[in-house]
C-alpha positions, 0 to 999 in steps of 0.5 A, a space after each residue: 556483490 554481482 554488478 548487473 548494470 541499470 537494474 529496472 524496478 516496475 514499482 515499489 508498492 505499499 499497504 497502509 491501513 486505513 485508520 477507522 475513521 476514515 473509512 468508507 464504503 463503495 458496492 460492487 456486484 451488488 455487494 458493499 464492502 468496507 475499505 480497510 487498506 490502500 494498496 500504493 504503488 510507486 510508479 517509474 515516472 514517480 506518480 503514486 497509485 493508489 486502490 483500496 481493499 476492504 471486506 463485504 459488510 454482509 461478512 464471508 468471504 469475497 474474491 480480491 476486489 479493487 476499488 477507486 479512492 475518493 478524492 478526500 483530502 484526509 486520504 491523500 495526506 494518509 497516503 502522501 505520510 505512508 509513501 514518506 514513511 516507507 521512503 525512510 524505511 526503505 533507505 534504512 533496509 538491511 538487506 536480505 534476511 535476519 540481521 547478524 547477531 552481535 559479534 558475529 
């Protein structure tokens, strides 16, 4: 393994799923949309970021459209359990690729 000294990582970033029942909707561009996923990043000085992303309610197609996450108590659990869950998972990585098959 190539030693590179102090490595930086900018962020570490995730996507949960917003369960149905805690949706929301939000306008922009006099379009609304409904959110379904939250983007969380892991910031270097270990605060979380958090936008949502959704689709418009009318259908079709709209370009990448960030929003805010309300401040409901619900959703910051969601995000505090998926920022834990992927602490785990990344711990538990295996790195690069498929896993070896057995025995070789």
């Amino acid at each position: 393994m190539a030693e590179f000294g102090e490595v930086e990582v900018s962020a570490l970033a995730i996507n949960v799923t917003i369960p149905e029942e805690l949706r929301w909707t939000d306008a922009r561009r006099g379009q609304r949309f409904e959110l379904h996923t939250l983007n969380v990043r892991l910031m270097p000085d270990g605060t979380l970021a958090v936008k949502a992303y959704g689709r418009p309610l009318e259908g079709g197609r709209s370009g990448y459209v960030p929003f805010r996450m309300p401040d409901r108590p619900e959703l910051v659990a969601l995000v505090e359990s998926a920022a834990g869950r992927a602490a785990e998972r990344w711990a538990a990585h295996r790195g690069i690729g498929a896993a070896p098959a057995p025995g070789g």
